[in-house]
C-alpha positions as CSV (number, residue, x, y, z in Angstrom):
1,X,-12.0,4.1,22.4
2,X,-9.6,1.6,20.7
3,X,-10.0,0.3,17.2
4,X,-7.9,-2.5,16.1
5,X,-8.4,-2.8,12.1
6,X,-7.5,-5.6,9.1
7,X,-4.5,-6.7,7.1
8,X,-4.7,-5.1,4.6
9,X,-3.0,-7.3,2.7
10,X,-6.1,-9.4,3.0
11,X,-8.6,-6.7,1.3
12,X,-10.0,-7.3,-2.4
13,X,-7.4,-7.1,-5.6
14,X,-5.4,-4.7,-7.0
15,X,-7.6,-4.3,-10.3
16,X,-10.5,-3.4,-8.2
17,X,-9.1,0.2,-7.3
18,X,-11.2,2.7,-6.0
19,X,-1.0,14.6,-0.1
20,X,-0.4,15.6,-0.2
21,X,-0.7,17.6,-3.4
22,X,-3.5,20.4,-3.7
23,X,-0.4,22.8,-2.9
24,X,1.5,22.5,-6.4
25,X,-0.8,26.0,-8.0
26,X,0.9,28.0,-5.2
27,X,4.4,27.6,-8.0
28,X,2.6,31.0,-9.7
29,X,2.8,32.3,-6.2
30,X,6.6,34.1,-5.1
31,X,9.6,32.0,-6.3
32,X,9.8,30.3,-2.6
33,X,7.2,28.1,-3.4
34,X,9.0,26.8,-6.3
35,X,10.6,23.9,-3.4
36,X,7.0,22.5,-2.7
37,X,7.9,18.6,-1.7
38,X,11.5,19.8,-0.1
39,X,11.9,18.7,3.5
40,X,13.5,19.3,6.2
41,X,10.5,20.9,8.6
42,X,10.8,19.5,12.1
43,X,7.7,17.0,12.7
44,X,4.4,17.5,14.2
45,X,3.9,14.9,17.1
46,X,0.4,15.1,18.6
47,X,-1.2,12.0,20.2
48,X,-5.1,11.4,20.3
49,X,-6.0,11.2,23.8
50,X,-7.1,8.3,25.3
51,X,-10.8,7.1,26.1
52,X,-12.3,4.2,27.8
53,X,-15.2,4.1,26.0
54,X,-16.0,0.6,23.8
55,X,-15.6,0.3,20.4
56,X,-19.4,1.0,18.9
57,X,-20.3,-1.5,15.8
58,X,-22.0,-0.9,12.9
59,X,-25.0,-2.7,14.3
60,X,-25.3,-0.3,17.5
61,X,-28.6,2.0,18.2
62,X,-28.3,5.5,16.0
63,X,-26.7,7.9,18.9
64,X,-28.7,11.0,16.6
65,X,-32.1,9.0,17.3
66,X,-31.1,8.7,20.8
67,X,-30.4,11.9,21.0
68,X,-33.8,13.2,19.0
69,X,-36.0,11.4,21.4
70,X,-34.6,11.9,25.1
71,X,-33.0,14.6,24.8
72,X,-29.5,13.7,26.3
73,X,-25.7,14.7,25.0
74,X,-24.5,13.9,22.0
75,X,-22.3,10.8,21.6
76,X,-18.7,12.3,21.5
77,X,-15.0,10.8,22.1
78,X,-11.6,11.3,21.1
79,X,-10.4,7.5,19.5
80,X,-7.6,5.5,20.3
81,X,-5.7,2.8,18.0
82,X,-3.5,0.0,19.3
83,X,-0.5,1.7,17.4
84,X,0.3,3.8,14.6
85,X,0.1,1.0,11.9
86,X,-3.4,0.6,13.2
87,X,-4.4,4.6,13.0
88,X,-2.4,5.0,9.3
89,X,-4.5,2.5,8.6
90,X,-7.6,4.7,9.2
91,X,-6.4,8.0,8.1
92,X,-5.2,5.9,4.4
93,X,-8.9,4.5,3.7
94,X,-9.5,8.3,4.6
95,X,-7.4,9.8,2.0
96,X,-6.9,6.8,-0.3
97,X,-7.8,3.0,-0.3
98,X,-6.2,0.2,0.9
99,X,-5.6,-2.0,-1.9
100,X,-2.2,-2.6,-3.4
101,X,-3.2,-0.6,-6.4
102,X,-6.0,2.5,-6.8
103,X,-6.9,5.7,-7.7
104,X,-9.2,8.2,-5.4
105,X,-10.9,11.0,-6.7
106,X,-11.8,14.2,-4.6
107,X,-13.8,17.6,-5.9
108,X,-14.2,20.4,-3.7
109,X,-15.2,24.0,-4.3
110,X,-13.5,26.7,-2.2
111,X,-13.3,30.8,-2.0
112,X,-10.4,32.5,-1.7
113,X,-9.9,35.9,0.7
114,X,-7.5,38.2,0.4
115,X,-5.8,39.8,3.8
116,X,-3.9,43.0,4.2
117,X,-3.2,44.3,7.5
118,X,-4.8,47.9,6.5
119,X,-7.7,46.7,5.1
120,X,-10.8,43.9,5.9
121,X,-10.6,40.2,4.8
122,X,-12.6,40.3,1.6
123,X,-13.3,37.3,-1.3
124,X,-11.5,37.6,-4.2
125,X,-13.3,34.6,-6.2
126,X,-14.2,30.8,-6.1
127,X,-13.0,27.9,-7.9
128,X,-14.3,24.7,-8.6
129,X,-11.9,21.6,-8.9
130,X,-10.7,18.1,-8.2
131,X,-7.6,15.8,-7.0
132,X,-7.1,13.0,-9.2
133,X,-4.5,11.0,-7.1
134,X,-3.5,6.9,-8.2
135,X,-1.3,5.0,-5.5
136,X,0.8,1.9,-5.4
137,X,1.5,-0.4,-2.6
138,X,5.8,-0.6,-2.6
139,X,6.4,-2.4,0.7
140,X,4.6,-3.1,4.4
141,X,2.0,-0.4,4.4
142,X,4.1,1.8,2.3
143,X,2.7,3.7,-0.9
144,X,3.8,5.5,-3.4
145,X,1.4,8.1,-4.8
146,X,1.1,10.9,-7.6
147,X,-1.9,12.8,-8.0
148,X,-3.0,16.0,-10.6
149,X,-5.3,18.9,-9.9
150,X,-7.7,21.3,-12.1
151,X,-9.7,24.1,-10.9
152,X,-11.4,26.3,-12.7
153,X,-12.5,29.6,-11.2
154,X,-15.9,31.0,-10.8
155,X,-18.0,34.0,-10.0
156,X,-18.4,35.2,-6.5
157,X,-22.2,35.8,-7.4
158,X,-23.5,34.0,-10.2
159,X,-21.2,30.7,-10.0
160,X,-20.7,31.3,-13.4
161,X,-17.0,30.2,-14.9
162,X,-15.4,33.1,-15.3
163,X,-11.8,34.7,-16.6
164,X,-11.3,37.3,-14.6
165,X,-12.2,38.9,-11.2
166,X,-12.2,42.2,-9.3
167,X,-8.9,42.5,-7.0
168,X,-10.8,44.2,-3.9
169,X,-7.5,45.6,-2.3
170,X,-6.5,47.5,-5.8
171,X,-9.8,47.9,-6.7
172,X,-8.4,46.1,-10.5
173,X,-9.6,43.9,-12.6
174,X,-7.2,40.8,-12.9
175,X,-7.2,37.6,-14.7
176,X,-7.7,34.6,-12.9
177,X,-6.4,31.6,-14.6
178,X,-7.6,28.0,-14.2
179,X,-5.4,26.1,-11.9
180,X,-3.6,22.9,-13.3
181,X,-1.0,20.7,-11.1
182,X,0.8,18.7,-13.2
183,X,4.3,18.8,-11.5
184,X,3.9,17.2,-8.2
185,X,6.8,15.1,-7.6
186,X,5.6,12.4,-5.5
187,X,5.0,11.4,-2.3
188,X,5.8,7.5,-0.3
189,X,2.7,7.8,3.1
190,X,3.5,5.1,5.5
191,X,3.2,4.8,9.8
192,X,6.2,7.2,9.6
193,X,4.6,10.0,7.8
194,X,5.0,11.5,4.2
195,X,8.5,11.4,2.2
196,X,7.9,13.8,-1.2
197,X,10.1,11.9,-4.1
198,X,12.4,14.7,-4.8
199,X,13.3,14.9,-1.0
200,X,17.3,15.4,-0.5
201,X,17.2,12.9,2.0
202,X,15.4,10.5,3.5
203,X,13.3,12.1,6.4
204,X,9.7,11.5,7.0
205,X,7.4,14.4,7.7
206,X,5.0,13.3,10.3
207,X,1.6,15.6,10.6
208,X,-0.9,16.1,13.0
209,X,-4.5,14.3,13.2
210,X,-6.8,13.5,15.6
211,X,-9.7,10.9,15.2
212,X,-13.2,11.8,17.0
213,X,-16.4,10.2,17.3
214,X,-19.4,12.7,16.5
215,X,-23.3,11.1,17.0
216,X,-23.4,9.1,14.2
217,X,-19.9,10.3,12.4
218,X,-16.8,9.3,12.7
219,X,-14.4,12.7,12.1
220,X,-10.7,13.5,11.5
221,X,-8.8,16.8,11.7
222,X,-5.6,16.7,10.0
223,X,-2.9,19.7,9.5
224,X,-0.7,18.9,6.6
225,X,3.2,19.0,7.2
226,X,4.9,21.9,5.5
227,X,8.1,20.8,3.9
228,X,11.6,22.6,3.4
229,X,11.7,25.6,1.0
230,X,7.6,27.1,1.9
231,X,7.1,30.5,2.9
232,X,6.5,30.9,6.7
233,X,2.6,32.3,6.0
234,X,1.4,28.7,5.3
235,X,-1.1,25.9,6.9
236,X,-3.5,23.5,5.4
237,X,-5.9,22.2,7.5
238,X,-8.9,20.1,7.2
239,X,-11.9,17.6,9.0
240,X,-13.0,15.0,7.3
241,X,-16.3,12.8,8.2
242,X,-18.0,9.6,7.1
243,X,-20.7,7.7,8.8
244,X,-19.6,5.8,11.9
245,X,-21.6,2.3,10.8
246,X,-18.8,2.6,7.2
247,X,-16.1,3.2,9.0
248,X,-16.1,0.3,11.4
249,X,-17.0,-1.7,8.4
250,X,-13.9,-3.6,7.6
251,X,-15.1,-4.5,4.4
252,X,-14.8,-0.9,3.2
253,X,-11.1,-0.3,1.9
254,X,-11.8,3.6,0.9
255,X,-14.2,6.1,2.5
256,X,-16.3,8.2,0.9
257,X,-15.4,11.4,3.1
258,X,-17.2,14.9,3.3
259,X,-14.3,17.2,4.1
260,X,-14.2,20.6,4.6
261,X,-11.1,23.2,5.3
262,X,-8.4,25.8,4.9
263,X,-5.0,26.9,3.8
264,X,-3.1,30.2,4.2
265,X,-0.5,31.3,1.9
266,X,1.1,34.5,0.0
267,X,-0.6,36.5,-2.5
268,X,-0.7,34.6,-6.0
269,X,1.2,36.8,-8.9
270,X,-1.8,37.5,-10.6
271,X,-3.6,39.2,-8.0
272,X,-0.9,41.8,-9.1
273,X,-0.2,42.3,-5.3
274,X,3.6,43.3,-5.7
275,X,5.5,44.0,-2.3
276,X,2.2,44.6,-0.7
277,X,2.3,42.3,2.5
278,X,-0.7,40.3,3.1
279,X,-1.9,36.7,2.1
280,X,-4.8,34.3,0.7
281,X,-7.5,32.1,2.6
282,X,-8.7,29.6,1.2
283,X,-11.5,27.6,2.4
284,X,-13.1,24.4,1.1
285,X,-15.7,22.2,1.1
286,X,-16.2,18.9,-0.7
287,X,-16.1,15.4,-0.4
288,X,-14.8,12.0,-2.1
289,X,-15.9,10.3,-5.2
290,X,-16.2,6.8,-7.0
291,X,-14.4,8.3,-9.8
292,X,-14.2,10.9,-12.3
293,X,-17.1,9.7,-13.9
294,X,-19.3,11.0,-10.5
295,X,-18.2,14.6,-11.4
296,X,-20.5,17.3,-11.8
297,X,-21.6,17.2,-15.5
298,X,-20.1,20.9,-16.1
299,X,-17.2,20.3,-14.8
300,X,-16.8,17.0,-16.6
301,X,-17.9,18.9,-19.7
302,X,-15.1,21.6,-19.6
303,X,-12.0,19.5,-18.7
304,X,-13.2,17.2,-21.0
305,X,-12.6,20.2,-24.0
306,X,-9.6,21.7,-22.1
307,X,-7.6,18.7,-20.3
308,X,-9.2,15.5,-21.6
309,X,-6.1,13.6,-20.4
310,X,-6.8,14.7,-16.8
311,X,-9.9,13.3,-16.4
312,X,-7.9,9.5,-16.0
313,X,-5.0,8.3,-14.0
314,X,-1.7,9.4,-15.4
315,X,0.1,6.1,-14.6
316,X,3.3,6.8,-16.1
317,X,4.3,8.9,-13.7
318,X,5.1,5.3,-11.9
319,X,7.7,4.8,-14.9
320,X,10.3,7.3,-13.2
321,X,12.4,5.1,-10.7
322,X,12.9,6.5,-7.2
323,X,15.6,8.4,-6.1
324,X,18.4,5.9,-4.5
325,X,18.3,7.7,-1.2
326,X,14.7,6.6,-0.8
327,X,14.4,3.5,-2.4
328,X,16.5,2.2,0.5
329,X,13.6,3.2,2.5
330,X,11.2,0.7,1.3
């Protein structure tokens, strides 16, 4: 299945806006992950495979009401692009928009598990957050991006916001604070992959996805390269859906994604873990929004008392100039 998509240079204005950087809480995790947007991680370099079914349109028969009345097997294909300016193309109205200038707003809720290899996988506690990420166009489909994050955590039972939480594996109480990402360097997302702005040098980290049609949904899986300086016990993976009819709609620069997922990585210091091995799983669900303005009204109400700054594009981060190494890039 081949999809061949716009110039973007031809979608609606930059005042009408709409990576990689959930990972910048695991800096209270062990020192290593101090280096989050190093590189130097050898690229990822899956292909979707090929398939010679036609392109659907958004005007074709509902595959689910095909499928509720006969009886036969669900619509289902791995899609092909023309190249990879075509398929960044896709995975950017995924993840951001394709205007020169925007912002794109994700919340989620997720549950973290602690793993020891002498006891069972158990949940620890759930959080509650967003990504708050704003993007400008540099060059040929080339953007620069900076984003913040706040989670606050909540019970396992009630949902309630909560402090503190019971440690399963040392059977203590510990405090659990609120996660806020403020220190994310950077990132440039082109065809050639992710560069983080306080890279060394100038090497693109390519990552793995794979675009699927689904009945009525169009899906992506995407694992997230790991750059230079992580610990070894890390992934972050994740599928991401919209309807099929919006996403062959070439009128719709960003899409409103459901996502869900997981990540893997080494016990945060305030699970008061020590040497202990083991690690954290984290797994998520949410989805994209309009804007901050569509969040949850008591979410919106406590960041609003605790980080009213958050809740709004922090554009200066645009002020610091690139490193010369990769302003030759663009």
């Amino acid at each position: 299945m081949k999809y061949s998509t716009w110039d973007s240079d031809q979608v609606a204005a930059a005042d009408q806006p709409a990576d990689p950087t959930r990972r910048r809480w695991l800096a209270d995790a062990p020192a290593g992950l101090l280096a989050a947007t190093a590189v130097g991680v050898a690229p990822l370099t899956w292909a979707a495979a090929p398939s010679s079914t036609p392109r659907a349109t958004a005007a074709a028969p509902s595959p689910t009401a095909t499928t509720a009345s006969t009886g036969e097997p669900i619509d289902s294909a791995f899609i092909e692009f023309a190249d990879e300016r075509e398929r960044f193309k896709a995975h950017f109205r995924f993840e951001r928009d394709l205007r020169d200038q925007g912002e794109a707003v994700s919340w989620y809720h997720f549950t973290l598990y602690a793993l020891a290899p002498d006891a069972r996988p158990v949940p620890v506690v759930r959080f509650e957050g967003m990504e708050y990420s704003y993007f400008r166009r540099l060059g040929d489909l080339t953007w620069r991006i900076h984003a913040h994050n706040l989670s606050f955590p909540r019970d396992l039972q009630s949902g309630a916001f909560v402090s503190q939480a019971l440690n399963p594996l040392s059977g203590e109480r510990v405090t659990v604070p609120p996660m806020v990402l403020l220190e994310d360097p950077g990132v440039l997302h082109s065809p050639q992959g992710y560069l983080p702005l306080d890279s060394r040098r100038a090497s693109w980290l390519s990552s793995y996805l794979m675009f699927r049609r689904e009945g009525e949904l169009v899906k992506v899986d995407h694992i997230r390269p790991t750059p230079e300086g992580w610990p070894k016990m890390f992934i972050e993976s994740s599928t991401s859906s919209v309807p099929r009819a919006q996403f062959d709609d070439p009128r719709v620069t960003s899409l409103k994604f459901q996502t869900s997922g997981f990540y893997a990585f080494p016990f945060p210091k305030w699970m008061g873990m020590g040497e202990r091995p083991g690690h954290m799983i984290g797994a998520w669900s949410g989805r994209k929004l309009a804007g901050a303005r569509e969040l949850p009204a008591e979410f919106q109400a406590r960041a609003r008392a605790e980080h009213p700054g958050l809740l709004e594009a922090r554009w200066g981060e645009f002020d610091r100039p690139l490193p010369a190494a990769l302003g030759r890039v663009i």
